[in-house]
Backbone as numpy.savetxt, mean C-alpha at the origin, in Angstrom:
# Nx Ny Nz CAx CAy CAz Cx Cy Cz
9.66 12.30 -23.19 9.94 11.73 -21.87 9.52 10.27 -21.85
10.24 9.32 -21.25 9.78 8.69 -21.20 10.05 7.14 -19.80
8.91 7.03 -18.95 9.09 6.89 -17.47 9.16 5.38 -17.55
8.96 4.66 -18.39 9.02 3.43 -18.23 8.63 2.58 -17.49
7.02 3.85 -16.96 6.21 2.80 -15.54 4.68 2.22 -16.56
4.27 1.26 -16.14 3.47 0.40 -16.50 2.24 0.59 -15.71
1.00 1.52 -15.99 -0.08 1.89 -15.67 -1.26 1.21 -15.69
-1.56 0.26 -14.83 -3.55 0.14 -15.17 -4.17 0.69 -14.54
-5.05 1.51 -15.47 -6.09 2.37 -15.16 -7.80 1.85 -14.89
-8.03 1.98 -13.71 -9.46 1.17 -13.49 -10.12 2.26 -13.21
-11.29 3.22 -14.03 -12.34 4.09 -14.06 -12.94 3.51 -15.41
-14.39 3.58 -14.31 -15.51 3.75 -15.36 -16.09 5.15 -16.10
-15.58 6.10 -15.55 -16.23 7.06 -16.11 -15.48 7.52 -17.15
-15.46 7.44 -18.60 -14.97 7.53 -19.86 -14.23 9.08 -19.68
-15.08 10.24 -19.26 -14.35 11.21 -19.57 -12.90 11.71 -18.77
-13.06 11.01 -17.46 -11.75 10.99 -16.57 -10.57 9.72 -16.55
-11.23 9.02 -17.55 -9.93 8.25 -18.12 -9.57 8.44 -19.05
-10.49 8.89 -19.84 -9.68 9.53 -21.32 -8.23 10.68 -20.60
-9.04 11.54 -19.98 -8.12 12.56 -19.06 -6.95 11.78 -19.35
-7.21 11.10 -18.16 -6.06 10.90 -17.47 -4.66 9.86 -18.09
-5.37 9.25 -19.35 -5.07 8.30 -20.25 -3.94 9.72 -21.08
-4.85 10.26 -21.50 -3.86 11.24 -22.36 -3.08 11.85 -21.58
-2.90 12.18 -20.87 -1.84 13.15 -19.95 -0.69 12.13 -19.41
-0.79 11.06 -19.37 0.16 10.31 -19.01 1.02 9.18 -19.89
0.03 9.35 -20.88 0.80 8.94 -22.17 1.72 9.83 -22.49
1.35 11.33 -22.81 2.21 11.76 -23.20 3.27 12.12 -22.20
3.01 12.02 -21.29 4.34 12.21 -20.21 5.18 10.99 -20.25
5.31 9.87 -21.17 5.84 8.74 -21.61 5.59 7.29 -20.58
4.03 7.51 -19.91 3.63 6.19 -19.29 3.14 5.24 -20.40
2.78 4.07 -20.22 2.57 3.07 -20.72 1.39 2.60 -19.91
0.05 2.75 -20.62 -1.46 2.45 -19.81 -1.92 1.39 -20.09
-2.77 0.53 -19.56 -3.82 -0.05 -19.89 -5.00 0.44 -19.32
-6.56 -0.13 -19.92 -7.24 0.80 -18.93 -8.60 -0.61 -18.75
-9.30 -0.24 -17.64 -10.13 -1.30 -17.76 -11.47 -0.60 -16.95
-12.85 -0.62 -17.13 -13.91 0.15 -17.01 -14.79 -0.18 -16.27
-14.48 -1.79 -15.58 -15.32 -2.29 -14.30 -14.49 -3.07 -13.61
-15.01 -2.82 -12.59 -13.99 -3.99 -11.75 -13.56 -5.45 -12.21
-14.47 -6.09 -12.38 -14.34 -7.79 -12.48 -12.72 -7.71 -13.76
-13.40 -6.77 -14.72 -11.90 -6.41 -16.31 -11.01 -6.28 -15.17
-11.08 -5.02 -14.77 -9.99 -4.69 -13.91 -9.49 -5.67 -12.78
-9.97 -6.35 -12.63 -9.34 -7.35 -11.48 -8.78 -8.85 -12.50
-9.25 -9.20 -13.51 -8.79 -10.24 -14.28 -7.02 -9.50 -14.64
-7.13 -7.86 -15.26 -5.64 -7.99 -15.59 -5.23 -7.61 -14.58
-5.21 -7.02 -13.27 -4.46 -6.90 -12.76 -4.05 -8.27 -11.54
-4.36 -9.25 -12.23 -4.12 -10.47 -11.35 -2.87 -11.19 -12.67
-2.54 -10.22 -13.54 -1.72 -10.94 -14.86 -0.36 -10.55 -14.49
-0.64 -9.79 -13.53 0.49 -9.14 -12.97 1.50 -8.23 -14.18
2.88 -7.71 -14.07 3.57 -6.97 -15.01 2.95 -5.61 -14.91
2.75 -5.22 -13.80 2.36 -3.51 -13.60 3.14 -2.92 -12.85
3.27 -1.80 -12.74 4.27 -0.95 -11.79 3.60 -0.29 -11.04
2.08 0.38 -11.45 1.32 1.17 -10.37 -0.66 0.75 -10.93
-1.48 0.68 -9.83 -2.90 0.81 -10.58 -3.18 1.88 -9.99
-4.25 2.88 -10.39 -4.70 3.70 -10.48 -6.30 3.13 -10.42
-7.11 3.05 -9.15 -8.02 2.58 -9.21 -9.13 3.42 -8.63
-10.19 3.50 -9.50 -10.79 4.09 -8.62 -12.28 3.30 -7.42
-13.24 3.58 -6.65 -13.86 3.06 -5.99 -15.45 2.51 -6.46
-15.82 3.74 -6.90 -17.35 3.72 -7.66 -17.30 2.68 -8.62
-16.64 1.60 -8.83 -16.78 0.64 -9.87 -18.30 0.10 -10.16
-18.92 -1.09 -11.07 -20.00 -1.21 -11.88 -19.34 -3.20 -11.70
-20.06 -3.69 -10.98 -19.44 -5.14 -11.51 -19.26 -5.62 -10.00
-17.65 -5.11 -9.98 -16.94 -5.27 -8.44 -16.49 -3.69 -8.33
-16.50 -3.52 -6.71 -15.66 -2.38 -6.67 -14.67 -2.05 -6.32
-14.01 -0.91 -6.21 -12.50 -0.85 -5.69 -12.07 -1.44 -4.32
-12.72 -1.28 -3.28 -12.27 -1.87 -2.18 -12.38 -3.94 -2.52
-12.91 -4.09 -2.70 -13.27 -5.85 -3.21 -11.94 -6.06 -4.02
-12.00 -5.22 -5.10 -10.87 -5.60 -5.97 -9.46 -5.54 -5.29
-9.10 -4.63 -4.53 -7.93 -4.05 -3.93 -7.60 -5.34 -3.39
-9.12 -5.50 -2.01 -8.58 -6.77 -1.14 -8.43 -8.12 -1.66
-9.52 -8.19 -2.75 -8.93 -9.61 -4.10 -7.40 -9.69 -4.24
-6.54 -8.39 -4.87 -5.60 -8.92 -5.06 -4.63 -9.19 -4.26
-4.52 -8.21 -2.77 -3.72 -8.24 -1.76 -4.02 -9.85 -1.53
-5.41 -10.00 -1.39 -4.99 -11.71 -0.57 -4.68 -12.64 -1.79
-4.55 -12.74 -2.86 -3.67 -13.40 -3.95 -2.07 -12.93 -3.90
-1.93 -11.72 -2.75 -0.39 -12.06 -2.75 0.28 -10.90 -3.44
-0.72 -10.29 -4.88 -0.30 -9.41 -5.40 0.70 -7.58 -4.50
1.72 -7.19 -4.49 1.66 -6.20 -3.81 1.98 -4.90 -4.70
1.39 -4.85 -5.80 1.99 -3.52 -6.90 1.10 -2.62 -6.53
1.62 -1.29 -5.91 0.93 -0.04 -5.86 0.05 0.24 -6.07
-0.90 0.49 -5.19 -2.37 0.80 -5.54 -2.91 2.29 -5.06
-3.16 3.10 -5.95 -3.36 4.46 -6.03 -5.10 5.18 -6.08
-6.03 5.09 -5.09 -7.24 4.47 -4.86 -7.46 6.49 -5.41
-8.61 6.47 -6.23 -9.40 7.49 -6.65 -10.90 7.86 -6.17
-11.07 8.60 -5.98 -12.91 8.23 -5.23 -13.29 10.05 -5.39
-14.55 9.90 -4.75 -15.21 11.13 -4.46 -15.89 11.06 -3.02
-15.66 10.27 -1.98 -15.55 9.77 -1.21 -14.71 10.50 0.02
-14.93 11.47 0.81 -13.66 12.30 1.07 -13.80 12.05 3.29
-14.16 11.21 3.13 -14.40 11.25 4.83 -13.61 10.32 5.26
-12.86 10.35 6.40 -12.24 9.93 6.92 -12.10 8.51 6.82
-13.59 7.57 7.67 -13.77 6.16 7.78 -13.33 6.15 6.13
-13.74 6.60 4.84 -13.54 6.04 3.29 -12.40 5.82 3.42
-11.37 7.13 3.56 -10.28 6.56 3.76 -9.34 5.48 5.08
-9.78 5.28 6.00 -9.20 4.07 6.65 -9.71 2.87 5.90
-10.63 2.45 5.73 -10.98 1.68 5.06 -10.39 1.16 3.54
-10.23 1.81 3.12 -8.99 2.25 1.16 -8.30 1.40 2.18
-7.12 2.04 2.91 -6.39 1.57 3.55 -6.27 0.21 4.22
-7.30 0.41 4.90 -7.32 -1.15 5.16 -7.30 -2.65 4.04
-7.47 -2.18 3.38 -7.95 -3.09 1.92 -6.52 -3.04 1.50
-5.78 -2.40 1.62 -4.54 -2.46 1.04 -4.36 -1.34 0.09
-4.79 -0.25 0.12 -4.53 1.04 -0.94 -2.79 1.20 -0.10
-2.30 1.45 -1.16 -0.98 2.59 -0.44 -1.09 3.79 -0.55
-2.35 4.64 -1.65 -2.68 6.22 -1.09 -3.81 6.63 -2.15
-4.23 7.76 -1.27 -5.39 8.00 -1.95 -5.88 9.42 -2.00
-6.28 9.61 -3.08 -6.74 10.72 -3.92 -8.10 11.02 -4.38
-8.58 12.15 -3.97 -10.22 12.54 -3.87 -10.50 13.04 -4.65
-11.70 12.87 -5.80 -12.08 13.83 -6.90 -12.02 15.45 -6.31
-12.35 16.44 -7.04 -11.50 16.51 -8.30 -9.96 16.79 -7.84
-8.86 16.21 -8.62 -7.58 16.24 -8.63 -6.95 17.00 -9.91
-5.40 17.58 -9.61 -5.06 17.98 -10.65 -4.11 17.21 -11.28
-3.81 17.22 -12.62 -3.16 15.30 -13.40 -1.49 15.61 -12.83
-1.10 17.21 -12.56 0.21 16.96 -11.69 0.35 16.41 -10.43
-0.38 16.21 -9.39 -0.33 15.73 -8.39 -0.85 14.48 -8.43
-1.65 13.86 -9.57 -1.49 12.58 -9.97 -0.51 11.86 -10.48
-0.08 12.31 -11.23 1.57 12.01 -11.67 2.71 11.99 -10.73
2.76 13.15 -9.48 3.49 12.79 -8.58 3.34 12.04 -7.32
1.99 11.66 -7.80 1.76 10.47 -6.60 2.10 9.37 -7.41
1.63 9.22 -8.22 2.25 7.50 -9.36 3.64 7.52 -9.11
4.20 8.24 -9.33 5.89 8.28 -9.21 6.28 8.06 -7.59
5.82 8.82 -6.41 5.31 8.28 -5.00 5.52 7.16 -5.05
3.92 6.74 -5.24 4.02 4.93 -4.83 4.67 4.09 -5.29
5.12 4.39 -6.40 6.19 3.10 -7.36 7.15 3.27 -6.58
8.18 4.67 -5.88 9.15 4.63 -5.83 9.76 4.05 -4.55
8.65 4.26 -3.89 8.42 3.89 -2.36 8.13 2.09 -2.59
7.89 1.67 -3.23 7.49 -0.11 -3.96 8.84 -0.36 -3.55
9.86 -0.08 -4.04 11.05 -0.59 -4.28 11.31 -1.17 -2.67
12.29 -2.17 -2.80 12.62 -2.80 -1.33 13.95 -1.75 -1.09
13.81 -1.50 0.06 15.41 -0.70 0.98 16.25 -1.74 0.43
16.47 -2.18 0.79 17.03 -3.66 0.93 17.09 -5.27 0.77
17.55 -6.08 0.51 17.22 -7.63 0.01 17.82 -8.15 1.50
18.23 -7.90 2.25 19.06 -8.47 3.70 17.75 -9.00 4.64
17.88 -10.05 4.68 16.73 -10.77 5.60 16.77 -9.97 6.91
15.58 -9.64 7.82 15.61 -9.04 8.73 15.25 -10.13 9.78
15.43 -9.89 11.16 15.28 -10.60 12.40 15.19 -10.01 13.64
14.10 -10.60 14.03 14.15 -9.88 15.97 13.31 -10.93 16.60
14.06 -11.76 16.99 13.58 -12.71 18.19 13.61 -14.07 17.18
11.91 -14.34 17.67 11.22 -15.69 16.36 10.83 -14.77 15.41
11.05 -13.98 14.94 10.38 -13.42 13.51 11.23 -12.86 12.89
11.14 -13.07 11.58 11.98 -12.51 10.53 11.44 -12.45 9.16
11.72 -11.54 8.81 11.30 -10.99 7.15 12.49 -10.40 6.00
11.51 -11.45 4.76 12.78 -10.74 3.62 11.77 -9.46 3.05
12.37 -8.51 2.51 11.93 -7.68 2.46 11.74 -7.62 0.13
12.14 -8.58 -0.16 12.45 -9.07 -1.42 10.93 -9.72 -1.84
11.02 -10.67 -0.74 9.88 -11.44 -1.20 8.09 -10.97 -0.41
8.54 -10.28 0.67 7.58 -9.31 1.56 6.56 -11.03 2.31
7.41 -11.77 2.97 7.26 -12.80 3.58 7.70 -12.64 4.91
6.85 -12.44 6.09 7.11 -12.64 7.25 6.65 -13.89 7.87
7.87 -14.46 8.81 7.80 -16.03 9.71 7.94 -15.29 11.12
6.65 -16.08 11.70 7.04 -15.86 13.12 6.83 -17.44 13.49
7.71 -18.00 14.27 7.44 -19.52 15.09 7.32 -20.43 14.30
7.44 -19.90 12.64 7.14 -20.95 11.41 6.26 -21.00 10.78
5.17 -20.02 11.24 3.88 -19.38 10.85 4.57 -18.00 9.85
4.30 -18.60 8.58 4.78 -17.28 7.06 2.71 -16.32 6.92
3.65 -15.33 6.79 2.53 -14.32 6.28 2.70 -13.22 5.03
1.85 -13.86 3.98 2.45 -12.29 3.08 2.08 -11.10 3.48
2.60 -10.29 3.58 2.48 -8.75 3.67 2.04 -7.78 2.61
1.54 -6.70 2.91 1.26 -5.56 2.06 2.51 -4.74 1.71
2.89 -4.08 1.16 3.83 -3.17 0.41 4.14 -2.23 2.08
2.88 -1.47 2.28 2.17 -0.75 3.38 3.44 -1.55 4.73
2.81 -2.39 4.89 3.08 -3.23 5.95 4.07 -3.49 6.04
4.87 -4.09 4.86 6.47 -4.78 4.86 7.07 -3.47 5.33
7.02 -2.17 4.68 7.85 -1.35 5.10 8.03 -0.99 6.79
6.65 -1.08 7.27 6.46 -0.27 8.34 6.96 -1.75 9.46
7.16 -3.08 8.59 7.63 -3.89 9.81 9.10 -3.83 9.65
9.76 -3.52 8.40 10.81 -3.62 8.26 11.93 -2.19 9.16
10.90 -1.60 9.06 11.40 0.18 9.81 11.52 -0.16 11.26
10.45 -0.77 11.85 10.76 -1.42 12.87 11.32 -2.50 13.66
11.54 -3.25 12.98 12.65 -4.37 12.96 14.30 -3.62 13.05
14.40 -2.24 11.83 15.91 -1.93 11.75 16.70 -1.39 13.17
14.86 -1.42 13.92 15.51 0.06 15.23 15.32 -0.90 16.43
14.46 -1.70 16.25 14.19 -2.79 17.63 15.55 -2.69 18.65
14.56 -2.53 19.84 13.75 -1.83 20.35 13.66 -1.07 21.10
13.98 0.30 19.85 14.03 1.35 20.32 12.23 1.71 19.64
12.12 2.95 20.42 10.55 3.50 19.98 10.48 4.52 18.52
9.92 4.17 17.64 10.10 4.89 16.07 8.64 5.82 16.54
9.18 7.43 16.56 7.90 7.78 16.41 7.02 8.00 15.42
5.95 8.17 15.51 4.60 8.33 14.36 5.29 8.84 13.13
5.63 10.18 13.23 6.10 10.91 12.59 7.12 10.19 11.02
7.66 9.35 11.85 9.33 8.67 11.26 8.08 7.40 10.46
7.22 6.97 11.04 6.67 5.79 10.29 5.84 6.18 9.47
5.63 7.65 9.69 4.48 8.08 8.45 5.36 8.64 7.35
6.57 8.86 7.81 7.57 9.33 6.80 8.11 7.65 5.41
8.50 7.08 6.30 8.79 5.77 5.95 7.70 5.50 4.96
6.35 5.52 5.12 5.93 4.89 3.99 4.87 6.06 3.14
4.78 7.14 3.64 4.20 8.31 2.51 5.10 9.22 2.08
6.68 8.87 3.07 7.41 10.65 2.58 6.61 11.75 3.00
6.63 12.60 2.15 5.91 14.08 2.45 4.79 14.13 1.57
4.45 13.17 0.92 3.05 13.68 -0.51 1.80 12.66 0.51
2.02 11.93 1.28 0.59 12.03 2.14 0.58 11.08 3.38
-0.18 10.38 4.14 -0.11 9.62 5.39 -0.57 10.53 6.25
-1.69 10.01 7.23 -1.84 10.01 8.83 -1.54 9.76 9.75
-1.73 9.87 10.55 -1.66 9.01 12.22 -2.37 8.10 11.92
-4.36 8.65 11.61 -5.44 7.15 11.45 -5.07 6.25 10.49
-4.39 7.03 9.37 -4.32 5.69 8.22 -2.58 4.85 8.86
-1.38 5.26 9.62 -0.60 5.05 9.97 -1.17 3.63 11.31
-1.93 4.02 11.91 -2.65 3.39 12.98 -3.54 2.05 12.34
-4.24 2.79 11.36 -4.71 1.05 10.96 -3.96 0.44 9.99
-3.21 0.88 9.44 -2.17 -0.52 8.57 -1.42 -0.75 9.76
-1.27 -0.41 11.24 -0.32 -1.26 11.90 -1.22 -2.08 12.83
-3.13 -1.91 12.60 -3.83 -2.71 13.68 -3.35 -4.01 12.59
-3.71 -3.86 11.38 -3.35 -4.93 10.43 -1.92 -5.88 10.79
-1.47 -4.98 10.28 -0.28 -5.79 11.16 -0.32 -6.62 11.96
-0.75 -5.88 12.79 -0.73 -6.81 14.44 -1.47 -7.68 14.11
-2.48 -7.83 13.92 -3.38 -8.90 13.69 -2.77 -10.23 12.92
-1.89 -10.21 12.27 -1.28 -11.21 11.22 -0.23 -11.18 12.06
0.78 -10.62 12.72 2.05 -11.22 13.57 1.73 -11.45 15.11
0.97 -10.60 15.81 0.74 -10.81 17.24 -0.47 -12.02 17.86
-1.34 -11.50 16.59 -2.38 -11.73 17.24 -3.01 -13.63 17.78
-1.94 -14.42 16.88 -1.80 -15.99 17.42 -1.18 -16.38 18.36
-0.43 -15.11 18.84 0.82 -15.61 19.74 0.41 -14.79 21.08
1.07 -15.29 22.29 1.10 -14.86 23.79 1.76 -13.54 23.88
2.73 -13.18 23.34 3.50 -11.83 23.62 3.27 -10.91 21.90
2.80 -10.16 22.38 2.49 -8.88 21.21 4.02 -8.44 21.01
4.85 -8.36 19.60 5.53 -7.74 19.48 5.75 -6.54 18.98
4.81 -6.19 18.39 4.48 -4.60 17.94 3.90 -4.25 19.05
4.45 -3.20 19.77 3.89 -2.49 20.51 3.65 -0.83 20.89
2.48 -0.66 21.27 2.14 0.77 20.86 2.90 1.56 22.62
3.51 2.69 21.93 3.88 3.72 22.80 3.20 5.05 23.21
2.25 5.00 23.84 0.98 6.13 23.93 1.45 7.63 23.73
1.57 8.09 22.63 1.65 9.11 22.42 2.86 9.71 21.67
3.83 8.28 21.52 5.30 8.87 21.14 5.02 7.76 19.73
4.91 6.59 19.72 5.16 5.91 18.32 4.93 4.36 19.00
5.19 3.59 18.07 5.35 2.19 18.20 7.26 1.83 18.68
7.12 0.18 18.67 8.57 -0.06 19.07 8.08 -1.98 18.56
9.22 -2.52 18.99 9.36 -3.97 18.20 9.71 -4.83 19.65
9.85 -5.38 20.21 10.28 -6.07 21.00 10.22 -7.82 20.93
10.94 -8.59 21.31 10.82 -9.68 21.05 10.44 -10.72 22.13
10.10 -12.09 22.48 9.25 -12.18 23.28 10.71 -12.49 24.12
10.20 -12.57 25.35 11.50 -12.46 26.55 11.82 -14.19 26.38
């Protein structure tokens, strides 16, 4: 077999990367692996990856530091957060940093594998067609949003969930449809759905007089543009 996705693997603990190193080799991935954060954050700033596989407990820097290192360098390649860490705030937080999903010790290497395949596949842009609603618009190519002339890079996370809402503006997308949009069926919340869109807001609304993401109490969000 052979998947032709491009793996860095960030665990320190030798015996669960060996794991996980062998099981995905032979399922025809292509790994690198790196054993503390600071390694792990030098290559994955070299860019040429398709998914990381990171986990949190790092020795150096740790996973959340590293995550948000590369998001604010711009980087947006799939980030697949590993931990033992299983409470809620851990995960909003992953999230907030820019994880696109996350996985709690102990795991089995099939549902690791079909989450790698998950997040890469979900990476891909819908579309290259510049989007627009009002003063704001986003390519979904370059994951660059302008509002008023004010550009913001976006998260993987984020581009989708502005771009989902941009396609329907402004009509109301419920929860459901936006947790679909960017986990499918292999994972997503409401809480983790809820804070990649406080994020959001914060980078498109939050300079400006009229909020255009706006929350619908109980049914979903909606897009509106300023009157």
């Amino acid at each position: 077999m052979q998947t032709g996705l491009k793996v860095l693997l960030v665990e320190d603990q030798h015996d669960i990367a060996a794991n996980i190193w062998d099981y995905l080799e032979r399922r025809g991935y292509t790994l690198d692996h790196a054993a503390d954060g600071e390694s792990g954050l030098s290559r994955a700033l070299k860019g040429d990856l398709d998914v990381i596989v990171l986990d949190l407990g790092l020795p150096r820097l740790d996973g959340l530091e590293l995550c948000r290192t590369l998001r604010e360098a711009g980087h947006g390649v799939p980030v697949l957060m590993l931990t033992a860490r299983d409470t809620l705030d851990d995960k909003l937080r992953g999230f907030a940093e820019g994880a696109d999903d996350y996985m709690v010790k102990p795991f089995s290497m099939r549902e690791l594998e079909a989450r790698i395949r998950a997040v890469h596949r979900r990476s891909r842009p819908a579309g290259d067609a510049q989007l627009r609603v009002g003063e704001l618009s986003y390519n979904p190519s370059s994951m660059l949003a302008t509002r008023a002339g004010q550009t913001r890079a976006l998260t993987r996370v984020q581009g989708v969930l502005l771009a989902t809402l941009m396609r329907d503006a402004p009509n109301v997308i419920p929860h459901r449809k936006l947790i679909e949009a960017v986990w499918g069926d292999e994972g997503g919340d409401s809480a983790a759905l809820h804070t990649h869109l406080y994020e959001l807001r914060l980078l498109l609304d939050r300079p400006f007089a009229h909020a255009m993401i706006q929350s619908v109490r109980g049914l979903g969000y909606r897009m509106v543009p300023p009157p």
